[in-house]
C-alpha positions as CSV (number, residue, x, y, z in Angstrom):
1,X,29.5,84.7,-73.5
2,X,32.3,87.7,-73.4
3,X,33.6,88.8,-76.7
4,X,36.8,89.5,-77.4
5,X,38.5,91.2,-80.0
6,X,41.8,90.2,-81.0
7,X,44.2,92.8,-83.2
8,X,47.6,90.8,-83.5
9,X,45.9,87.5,-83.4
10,X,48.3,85.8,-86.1
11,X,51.7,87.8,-85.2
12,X,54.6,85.8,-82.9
13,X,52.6,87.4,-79.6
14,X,49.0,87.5,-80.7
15,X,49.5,83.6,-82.1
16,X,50.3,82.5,-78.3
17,X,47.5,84.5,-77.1
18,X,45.2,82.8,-80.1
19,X,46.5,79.6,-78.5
20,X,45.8,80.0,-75.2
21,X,42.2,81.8,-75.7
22,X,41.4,78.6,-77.7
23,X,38.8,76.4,-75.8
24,X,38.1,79.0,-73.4
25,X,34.4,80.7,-72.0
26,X,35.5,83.4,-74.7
27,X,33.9,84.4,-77.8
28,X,36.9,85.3,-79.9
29,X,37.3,87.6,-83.3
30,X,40.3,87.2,-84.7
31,X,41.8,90.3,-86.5
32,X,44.7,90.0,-88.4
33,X,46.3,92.3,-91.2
34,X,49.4,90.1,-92.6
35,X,48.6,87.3,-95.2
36,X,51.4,85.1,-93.5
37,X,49.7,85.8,-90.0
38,X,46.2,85.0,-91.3
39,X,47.9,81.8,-92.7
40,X,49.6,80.9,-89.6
41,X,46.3,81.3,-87.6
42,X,43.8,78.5,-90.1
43,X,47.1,76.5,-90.6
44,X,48.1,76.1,-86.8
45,X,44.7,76.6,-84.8
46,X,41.8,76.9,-87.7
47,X,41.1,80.3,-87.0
48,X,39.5,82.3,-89.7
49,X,40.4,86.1,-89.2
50,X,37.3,88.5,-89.7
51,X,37.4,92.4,-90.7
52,X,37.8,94.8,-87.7
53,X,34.1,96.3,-87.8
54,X,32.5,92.5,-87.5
55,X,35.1,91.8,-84.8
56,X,34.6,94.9,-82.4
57,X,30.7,94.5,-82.7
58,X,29.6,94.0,-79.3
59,X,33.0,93.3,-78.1
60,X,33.2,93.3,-74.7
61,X,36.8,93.5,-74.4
62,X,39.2,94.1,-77.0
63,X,42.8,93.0,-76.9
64,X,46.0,94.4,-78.7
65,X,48.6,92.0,-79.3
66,X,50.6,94.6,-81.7
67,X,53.8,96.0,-81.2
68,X,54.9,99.2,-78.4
69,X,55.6,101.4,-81.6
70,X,52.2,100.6,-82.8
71,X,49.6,100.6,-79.7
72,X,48.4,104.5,-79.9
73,X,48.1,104.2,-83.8
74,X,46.0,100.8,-83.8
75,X,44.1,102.2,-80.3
76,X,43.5,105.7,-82.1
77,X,42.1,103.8,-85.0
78,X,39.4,101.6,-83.4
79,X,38.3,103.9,-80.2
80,X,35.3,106.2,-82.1
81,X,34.2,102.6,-82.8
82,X,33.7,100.9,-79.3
83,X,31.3,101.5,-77.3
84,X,30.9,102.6,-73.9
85,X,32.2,100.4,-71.1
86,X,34.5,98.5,-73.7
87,X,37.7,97.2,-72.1
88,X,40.6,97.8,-74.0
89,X,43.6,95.3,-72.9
90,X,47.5,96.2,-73.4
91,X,49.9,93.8,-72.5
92,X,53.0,96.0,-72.3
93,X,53.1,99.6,-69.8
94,X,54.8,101.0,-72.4
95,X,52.9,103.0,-74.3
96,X,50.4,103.8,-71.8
97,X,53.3,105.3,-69.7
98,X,53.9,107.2,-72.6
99,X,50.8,108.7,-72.9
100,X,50.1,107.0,-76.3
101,X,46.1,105.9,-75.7
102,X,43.6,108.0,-77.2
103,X,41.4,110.0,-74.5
104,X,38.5,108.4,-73.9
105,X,36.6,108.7,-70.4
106,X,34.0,105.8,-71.1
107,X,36.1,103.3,-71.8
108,X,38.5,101.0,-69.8
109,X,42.3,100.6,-70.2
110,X,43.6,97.4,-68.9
111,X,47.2,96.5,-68.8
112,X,49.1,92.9,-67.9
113,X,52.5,91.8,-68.5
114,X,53.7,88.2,-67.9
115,X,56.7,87.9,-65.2
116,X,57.8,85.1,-67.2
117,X,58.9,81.5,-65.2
118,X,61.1,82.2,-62.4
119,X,64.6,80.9,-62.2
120,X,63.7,78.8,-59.4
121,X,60.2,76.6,-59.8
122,X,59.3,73.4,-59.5
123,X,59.0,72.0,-63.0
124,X,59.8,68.7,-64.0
125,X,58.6,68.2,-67.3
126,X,61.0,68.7,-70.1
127,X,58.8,71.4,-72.1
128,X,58.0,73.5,-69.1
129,X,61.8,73.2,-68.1
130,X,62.3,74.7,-71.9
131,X,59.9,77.4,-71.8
132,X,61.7,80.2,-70.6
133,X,59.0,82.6,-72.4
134,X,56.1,81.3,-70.3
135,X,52.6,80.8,-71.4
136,X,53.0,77.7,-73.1
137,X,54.0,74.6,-70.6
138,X,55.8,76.7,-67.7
139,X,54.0,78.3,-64.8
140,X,54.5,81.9,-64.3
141,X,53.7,85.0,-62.2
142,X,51.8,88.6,-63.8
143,X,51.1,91.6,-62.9
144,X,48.1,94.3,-64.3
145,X,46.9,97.8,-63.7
146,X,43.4,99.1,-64.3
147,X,44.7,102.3,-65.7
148,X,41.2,104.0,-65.9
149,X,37.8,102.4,-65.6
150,X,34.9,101.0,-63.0
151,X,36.9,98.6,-60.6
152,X,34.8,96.1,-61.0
153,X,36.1,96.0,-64.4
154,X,39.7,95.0,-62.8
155,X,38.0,91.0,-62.5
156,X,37.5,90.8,-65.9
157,X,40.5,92.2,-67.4
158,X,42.3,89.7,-64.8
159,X,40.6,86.9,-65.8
160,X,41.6,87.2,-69.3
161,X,45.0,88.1,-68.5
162,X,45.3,84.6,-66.3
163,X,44.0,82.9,-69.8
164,X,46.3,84.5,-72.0
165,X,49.5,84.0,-70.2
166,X,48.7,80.7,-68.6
167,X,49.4,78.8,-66.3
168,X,49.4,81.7,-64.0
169,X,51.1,81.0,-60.6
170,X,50.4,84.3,-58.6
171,X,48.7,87.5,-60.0
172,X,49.8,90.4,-58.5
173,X,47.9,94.5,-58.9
174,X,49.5,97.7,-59.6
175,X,49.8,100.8,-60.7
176,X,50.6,101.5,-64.1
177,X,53.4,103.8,-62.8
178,X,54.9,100.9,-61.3
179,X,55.0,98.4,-64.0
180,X,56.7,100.9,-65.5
181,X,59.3,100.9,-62.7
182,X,59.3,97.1,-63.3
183,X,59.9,97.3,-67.1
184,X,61.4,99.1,-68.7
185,X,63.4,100.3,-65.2
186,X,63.9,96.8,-63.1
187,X,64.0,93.9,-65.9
188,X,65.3,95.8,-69.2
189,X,67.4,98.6,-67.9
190,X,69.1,97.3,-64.9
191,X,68.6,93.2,-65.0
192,X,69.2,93.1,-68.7
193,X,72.1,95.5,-69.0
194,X,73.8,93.6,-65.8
195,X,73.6,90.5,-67.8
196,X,74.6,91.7,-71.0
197,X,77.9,93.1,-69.0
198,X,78.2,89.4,-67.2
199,X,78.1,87.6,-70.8
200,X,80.8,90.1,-71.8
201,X,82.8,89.3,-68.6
202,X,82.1,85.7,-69.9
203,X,83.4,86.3,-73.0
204,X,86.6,88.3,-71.3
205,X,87.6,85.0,-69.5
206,X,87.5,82.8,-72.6
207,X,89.7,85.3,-74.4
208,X,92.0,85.5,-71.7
209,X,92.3,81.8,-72.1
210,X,89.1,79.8,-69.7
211,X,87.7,77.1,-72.3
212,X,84.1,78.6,-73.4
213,X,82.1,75.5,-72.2
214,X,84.0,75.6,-68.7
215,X,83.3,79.5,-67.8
216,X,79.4,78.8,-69.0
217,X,79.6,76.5,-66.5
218,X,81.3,78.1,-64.1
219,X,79.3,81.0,-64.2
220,X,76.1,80.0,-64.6
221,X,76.4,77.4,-61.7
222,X,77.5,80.8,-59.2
223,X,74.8,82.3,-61.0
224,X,72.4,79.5,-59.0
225,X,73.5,79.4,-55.8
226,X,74.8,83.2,-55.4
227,X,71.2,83.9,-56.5
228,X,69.2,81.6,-54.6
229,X,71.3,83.5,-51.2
230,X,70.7,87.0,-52.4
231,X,66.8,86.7,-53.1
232,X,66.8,84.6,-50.1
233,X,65.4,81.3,-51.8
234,X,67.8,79.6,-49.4
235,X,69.0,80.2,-46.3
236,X,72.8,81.2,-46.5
237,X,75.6,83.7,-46.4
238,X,78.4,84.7,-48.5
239,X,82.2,84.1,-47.3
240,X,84.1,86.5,-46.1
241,X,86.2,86.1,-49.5
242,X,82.9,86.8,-51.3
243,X,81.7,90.0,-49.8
244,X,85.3,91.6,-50.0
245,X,85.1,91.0,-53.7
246,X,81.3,92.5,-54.0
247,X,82.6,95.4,-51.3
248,X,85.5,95.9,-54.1
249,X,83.6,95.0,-57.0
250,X,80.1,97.1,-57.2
251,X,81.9,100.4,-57.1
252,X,84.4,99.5,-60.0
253,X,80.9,98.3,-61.8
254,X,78.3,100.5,-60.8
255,X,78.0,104.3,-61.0
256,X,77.4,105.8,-57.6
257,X,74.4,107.5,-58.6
258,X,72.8,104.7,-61.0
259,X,69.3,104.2,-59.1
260,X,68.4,107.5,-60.7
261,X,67.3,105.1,-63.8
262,X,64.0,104.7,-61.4
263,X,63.2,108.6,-61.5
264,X,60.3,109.5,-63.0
265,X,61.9,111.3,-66.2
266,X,64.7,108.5,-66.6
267,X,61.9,106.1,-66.8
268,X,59.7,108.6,-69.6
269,X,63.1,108.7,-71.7
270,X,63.6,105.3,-71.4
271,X,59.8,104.5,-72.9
272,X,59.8,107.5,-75.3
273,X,63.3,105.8,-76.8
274,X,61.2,102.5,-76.9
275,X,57.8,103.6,-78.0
């Protein structure tokens, strides 16, 4: 049976894990420094936590639910401790972008990152409907990177990652260098910010007079179907009216040369600002 140790295993991200590890092939060690976290984990699952050295002996594969600002610290701490061949998993490109994972040719870094539930699925019970986060009751897509390693190590690392953020829909491979395109670059930096811009244009409307529930509505409805067009879900073009105002519209919003947020050294000061 696989051993895996767990660093994180009572915080908001390592409890989900906890959860989802539970009843699996796995052999798990829980590791968990807070008293609340340690509380949370016999309270809610009945997992006792053990110290670090019990938990990373003959650990196969050791997994760090900790925060971005913490992963070379906590990674630093254990690696004169594993031995050779252990497969250390990050859930987050982060750090390892960054450079932030101790040198170490004889070990393996693993990285997966959910995709979270797509806008448009399939789901018809209420608590998958609800779970926007994923891993709970909602299907969902990942993606991982053997970042250094034996390939044959890649199987491994992506069955666990199929465990912890399940149900898993379709697993997708590659690079670290392009998760990091994909996050911080794709989802926080251009999706997030775009969204944060279209609450405040939300929020513009209602001030100018639009009743709060009826621009929600209004603009999350276009949300649907102007998104379903443009990622091609559904057949279907815009109106004339409707690409006149995008034609007009992108360059009043956009900066001309805003794709340069995917360069290389846009995306390192992006992480170094996170990390």
């Amino acid at each position: 049976m696989t051993a895996i140790a767990l660093f994180g295993a009572g915080g908001k991200m390592g409890y989900r894990l906890s959860s989802n590890l539970k009843g699996s092939r796995f052999d798990m060690r829980h590791v968990e420094l807070s008293p609340a976290g340690r509380e949370r984990l016999k309270s809610g699952l009945g997992f006792d936590c053990v110290p670090q050295d019990e938990a990373l002996k003959g650990a196969e594969v050791v997994v760090l639910a900790v925060p971005d600002t913490h992963i070379g610290k906590v990674a630093s701490a254990i690696v004169d401790d594993l031995a050779p061949g252990t497969i250390i998993v990050i859930l987050d490109a982060a750090a390892p972008f960054a450079g932030h994972l101790p040198k170490r040719a004889d070990i393996t870094y693993f990285v997966t990152h959910p995709c979270h539930p797509p806008i448009f699925n399939d789901e018809t019970d209420p608590a998958a409907k609800r779970d926007f986060f994923g891993g709970v009751a909602a299907k969902q897509h990942i993606v991982s990177a053997l970042m250094q390693g034996p390939e044959e190590h890649f199987a491994l690392g992506e069955e666990v990652a199929k465990v912890i953020w399940a149900p898993v829909m379709r697993s997708h491979r590659v690079t670290v260098e392009q998760m990091a395109l994909l996050e911080p670059g794709l989802s926080e930096t251009v999706c997030a910010s775009l969204l944060d811009v279209m609450r405040e244009a939300m929020d513009e409307v209602v001030r100018r007079g639009v009743p709060r529930e009826a621009a929600r509505d209004f603009l999350l409805g276009h949300m649907n179907v102007l998104g379903s067009v443009i990622f091609e879900e559904t057949p279907g073009v815009f109106s004339d009216a409707c690409n006149k105002a995008i034609e007009f519209g992108k360059p009043m919003l956009m900066r001309q040369d805003w794709k340069r947020v995917f360069e290389p050294q846009e995306l390192a000061d992006s992480i170094r600002r996170i990390t």
